[in-house]
C-alpha positions as CSV (number, residue, x, y, z in Angstrom):
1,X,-69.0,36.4,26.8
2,X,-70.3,33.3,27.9
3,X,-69.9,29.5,26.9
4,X,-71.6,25.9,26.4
5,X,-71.3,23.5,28.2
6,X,-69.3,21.5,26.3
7,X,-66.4,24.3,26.6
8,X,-66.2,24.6,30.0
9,X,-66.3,20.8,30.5
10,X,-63.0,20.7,28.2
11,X,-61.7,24.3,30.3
12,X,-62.6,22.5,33.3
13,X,-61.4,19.1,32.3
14,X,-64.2,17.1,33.7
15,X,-67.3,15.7,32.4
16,X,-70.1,17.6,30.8
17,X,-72.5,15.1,33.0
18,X,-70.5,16.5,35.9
19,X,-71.6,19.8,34.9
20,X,-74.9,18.9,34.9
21,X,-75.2,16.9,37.9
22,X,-73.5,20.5,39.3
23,X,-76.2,22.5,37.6
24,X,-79.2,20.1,39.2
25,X,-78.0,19.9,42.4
26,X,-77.7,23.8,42.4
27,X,-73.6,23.9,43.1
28,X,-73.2,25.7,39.6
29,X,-76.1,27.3,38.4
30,X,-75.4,28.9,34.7
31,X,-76.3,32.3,34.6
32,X,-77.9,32.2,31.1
33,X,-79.8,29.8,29.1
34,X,-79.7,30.3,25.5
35,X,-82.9,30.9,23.6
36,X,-83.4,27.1,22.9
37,X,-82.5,26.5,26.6
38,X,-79.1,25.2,26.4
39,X,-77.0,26.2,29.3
40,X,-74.5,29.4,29.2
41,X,-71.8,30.1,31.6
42,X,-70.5,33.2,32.4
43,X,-67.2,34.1,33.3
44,X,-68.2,34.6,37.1
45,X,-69.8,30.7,36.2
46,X,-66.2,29.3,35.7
47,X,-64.3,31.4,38.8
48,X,-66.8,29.2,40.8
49,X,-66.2,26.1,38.7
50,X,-62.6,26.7,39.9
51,X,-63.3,26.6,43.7
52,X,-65.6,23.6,43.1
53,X,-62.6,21.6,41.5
54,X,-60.2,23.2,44.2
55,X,-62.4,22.0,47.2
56,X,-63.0,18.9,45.5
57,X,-59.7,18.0,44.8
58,X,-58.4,18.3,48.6
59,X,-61.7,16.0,49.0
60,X,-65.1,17.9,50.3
61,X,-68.1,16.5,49.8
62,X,-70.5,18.9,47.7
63,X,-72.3,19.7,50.7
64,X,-69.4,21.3,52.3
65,X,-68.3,22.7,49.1
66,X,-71.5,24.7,48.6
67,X,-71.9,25.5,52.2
68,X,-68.1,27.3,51.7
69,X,-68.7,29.1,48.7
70,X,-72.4,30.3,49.4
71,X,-71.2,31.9,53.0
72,X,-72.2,35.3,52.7
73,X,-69.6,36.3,55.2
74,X,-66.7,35.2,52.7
75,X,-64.7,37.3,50.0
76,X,-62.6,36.1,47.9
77,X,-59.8,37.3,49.6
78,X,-60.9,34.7,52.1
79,X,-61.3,32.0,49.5
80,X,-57.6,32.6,48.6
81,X,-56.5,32.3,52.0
82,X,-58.0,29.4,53.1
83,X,-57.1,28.0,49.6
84,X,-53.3,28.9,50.3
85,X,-53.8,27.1,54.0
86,X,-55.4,24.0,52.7
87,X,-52.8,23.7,49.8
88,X,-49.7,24.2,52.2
89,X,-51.2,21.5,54.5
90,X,-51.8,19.6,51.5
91,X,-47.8,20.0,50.2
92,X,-46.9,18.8,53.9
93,X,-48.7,15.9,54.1
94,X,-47.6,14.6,50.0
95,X,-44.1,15.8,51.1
96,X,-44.1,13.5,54.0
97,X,-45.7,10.6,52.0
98,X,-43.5,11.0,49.5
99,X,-41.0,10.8,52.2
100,X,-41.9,7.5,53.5
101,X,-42.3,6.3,50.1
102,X,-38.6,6.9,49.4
103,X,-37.5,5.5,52.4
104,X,-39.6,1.9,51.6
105,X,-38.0,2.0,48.3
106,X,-34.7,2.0,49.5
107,X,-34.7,-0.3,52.5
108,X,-36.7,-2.6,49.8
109,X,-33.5,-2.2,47.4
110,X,-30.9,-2.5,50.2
111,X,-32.3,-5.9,51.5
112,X,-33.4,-4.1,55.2
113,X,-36.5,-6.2,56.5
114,X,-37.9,-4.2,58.9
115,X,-41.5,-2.9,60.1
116,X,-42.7,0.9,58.9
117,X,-42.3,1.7,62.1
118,X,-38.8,0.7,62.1
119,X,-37.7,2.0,59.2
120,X,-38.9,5.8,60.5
121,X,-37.3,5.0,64.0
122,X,-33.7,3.8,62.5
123,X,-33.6,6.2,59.1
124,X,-35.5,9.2,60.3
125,X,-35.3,12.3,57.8
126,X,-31.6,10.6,56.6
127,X,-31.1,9.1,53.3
128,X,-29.6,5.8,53.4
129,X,-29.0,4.9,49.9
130,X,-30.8,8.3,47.8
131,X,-28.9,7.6,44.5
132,X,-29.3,3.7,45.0
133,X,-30.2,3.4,41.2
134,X,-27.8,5.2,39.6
135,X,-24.6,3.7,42.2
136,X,-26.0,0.3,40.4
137,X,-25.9,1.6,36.8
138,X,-22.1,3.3,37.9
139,X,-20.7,0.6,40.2
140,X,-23.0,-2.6,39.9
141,X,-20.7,-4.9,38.2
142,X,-17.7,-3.9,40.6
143,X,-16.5,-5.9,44.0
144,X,-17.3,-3.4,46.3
145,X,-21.0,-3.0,45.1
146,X,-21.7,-6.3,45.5
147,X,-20.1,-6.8,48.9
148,X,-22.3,-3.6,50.0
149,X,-25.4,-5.3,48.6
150,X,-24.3,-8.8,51.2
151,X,-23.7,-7.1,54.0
152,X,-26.5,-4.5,53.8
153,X,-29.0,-7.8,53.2
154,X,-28.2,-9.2,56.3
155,X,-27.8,-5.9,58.7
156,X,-30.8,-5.9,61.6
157,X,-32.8,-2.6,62.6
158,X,-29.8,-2.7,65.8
159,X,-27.2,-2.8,62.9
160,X,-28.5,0.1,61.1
161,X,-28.9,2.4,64.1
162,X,-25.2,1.3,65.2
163,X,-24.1,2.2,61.7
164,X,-26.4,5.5,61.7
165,X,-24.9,6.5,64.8
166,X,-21.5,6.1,63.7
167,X,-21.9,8.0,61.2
168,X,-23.5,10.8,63.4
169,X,-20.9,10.7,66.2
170,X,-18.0,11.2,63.0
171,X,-19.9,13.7,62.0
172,X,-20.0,15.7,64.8
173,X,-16.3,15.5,65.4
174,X,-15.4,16.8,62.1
175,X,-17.6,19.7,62.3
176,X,-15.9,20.0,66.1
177,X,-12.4,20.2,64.4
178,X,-13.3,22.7,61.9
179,X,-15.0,24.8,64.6
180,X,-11.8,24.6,66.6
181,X,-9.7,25.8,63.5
182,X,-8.0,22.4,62.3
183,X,-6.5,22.2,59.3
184,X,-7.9,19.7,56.9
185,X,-4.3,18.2,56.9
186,X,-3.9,18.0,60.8
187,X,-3.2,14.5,62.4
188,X,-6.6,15.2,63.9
189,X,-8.3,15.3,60.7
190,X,-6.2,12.8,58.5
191,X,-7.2,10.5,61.8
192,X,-10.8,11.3,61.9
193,X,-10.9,10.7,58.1
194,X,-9.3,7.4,58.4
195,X,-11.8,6.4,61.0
196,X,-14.2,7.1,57.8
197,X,-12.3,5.3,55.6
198,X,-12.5,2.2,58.4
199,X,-16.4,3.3,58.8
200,X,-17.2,2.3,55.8
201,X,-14.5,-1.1,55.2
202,X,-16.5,-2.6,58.5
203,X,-20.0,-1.6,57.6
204,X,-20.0,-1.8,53.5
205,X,-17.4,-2.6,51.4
206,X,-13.3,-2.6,51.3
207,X,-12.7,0.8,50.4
208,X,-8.7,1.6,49.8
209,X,-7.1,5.0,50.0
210,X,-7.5,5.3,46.5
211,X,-11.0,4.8,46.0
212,X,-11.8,6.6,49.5
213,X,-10.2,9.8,47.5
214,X,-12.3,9.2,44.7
215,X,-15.6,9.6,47.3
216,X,-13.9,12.5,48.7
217,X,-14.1,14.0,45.1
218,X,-17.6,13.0,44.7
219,X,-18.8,14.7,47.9
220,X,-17.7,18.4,46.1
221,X,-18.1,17.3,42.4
222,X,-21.5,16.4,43.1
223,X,-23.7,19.0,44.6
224,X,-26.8,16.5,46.1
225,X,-23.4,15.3,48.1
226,X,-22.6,18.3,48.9
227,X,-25.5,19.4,50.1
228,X,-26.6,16.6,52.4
229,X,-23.0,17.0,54.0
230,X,-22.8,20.8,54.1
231,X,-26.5,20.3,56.5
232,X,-24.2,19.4,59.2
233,X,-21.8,22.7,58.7
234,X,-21.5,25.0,55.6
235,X,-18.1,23.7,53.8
236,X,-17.8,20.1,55.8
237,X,-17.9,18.8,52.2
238,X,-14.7,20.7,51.1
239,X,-13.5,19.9,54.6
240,X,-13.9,16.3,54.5
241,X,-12.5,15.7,51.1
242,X,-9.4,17.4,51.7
243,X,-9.0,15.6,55.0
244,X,-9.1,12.5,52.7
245,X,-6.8,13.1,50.5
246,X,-4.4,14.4,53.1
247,X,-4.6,10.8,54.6
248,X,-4.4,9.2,51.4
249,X,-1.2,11.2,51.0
250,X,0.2,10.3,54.5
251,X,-0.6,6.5,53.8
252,X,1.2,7.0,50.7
253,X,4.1,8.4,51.9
């Protein structure tokens, strides 16, 4: 079977002056012409068409591009390899982008006005404020959103990596008590959760007993929560919310 060119330009999605320009340049040669010497392609026409548009896409020139898929030392099990290699490079380097992106966004959001470089040396691979959109749509017309907004406006590079290693150094000691076999409602962890609760009066917002239960909540209701936490030490989520509410309690009582 074989096909005009006006098919493959709509398989291919791309122009059927692309195809031609192909075809002159003698990237992708049709292998038939029909008897009033329109162009035919084969099906062995469009596997090539498809490494053309690969190696395009990760951005060789055509010269390269030829020069790859004419080497008569390559298969196409080769082909595929080096197609897998470019393509996992490729998913690296968006990943990271994308990465970097994120992080803009969110020091743009959260007021931080610090250099790119900065912003990689204070945040690193940690999310400051991932679900910054949807705390606003939840909690933007409360108190404590808007004093988090303030203080996060006026916090320096210093404050953030201060803050950042707070959070790190509490971190740590939780995942040392659970190591050590402490019960979640030990004086050890009820104090190292109210030294969270604290954390976050001093660096965001006035956060009481009740509502520092309700985060303990959301750290297991909500798996992207749980997650992040659980990176530290499988079940430091569970760990930590119960230690908050066993505080809560003891404040209570």
């Amino acid at each position: 079977m074989s096909y005009s060119v006006g098919q493959v330009a709509g398989f291919a999605g791309v122009t059927v002056r692309t195809l031609h320009h192909y075809d002159d340049i003698g990237l992708l040669v049709p292998s038939e012409r029909s008897p009033a010497g329109h162009r035919r392609y084969s099906d062995a026409d469009l596997d090539r068409l498809q490494q053309i548009l690969f190696y395009r896409e990760l951005g060789f020139p055509l010269e390269e591009v030829a020069a790859l898929l004419d080497d008569p030392d390559a298969d196409p099990r080769a082909h595929l390899r080096r197609q897998h290699e470019l393509l996992t490079a490729r998913i690296e380097k968006l990943r990271k982008m994308a990465a970097a992106v994120e992080q803009a966004m969110e020091a743009r959001t959260m007021g931080i006005n610090l250099t790119p470089e900065e912003k990689f040396e204070v945040f690193g691979d940690f999310d400051p404020d991932q679900h910054e959109e949807e705390a606003r749509e939840r909690w933007g017309d409360t108190d404590a959103y808007r004093q988090s907004q303030r203080k996060a406006a006026s916090y320096t590079k210093e404050d953030w990596q201060r803050i950042q290693a707070e959070s790190d150094e509490l971190t740590r000691r939780f995942v040392a008590l659970m190591e050590a076999g402490e019960p979640a409602d030990s004086e050890a962890a009820m104090d190292a959760a109210e030294d969270h609760r604290q954390g976050i009066c001093r660096n965001h917002y006035e956060c009481s007993h009740e509502m520092h239960t309700c985060l303990g909540e959301m750290f297991v209701d909500d798996e992207r929560f749980t997650r992040n936490i659980d990176k530290a030490r499988p079940g430091l989520a569970r760990y930590l919310r119960d230690a908050i509410l066993a505080n809560a309690a003891r404040h209570a009582a």
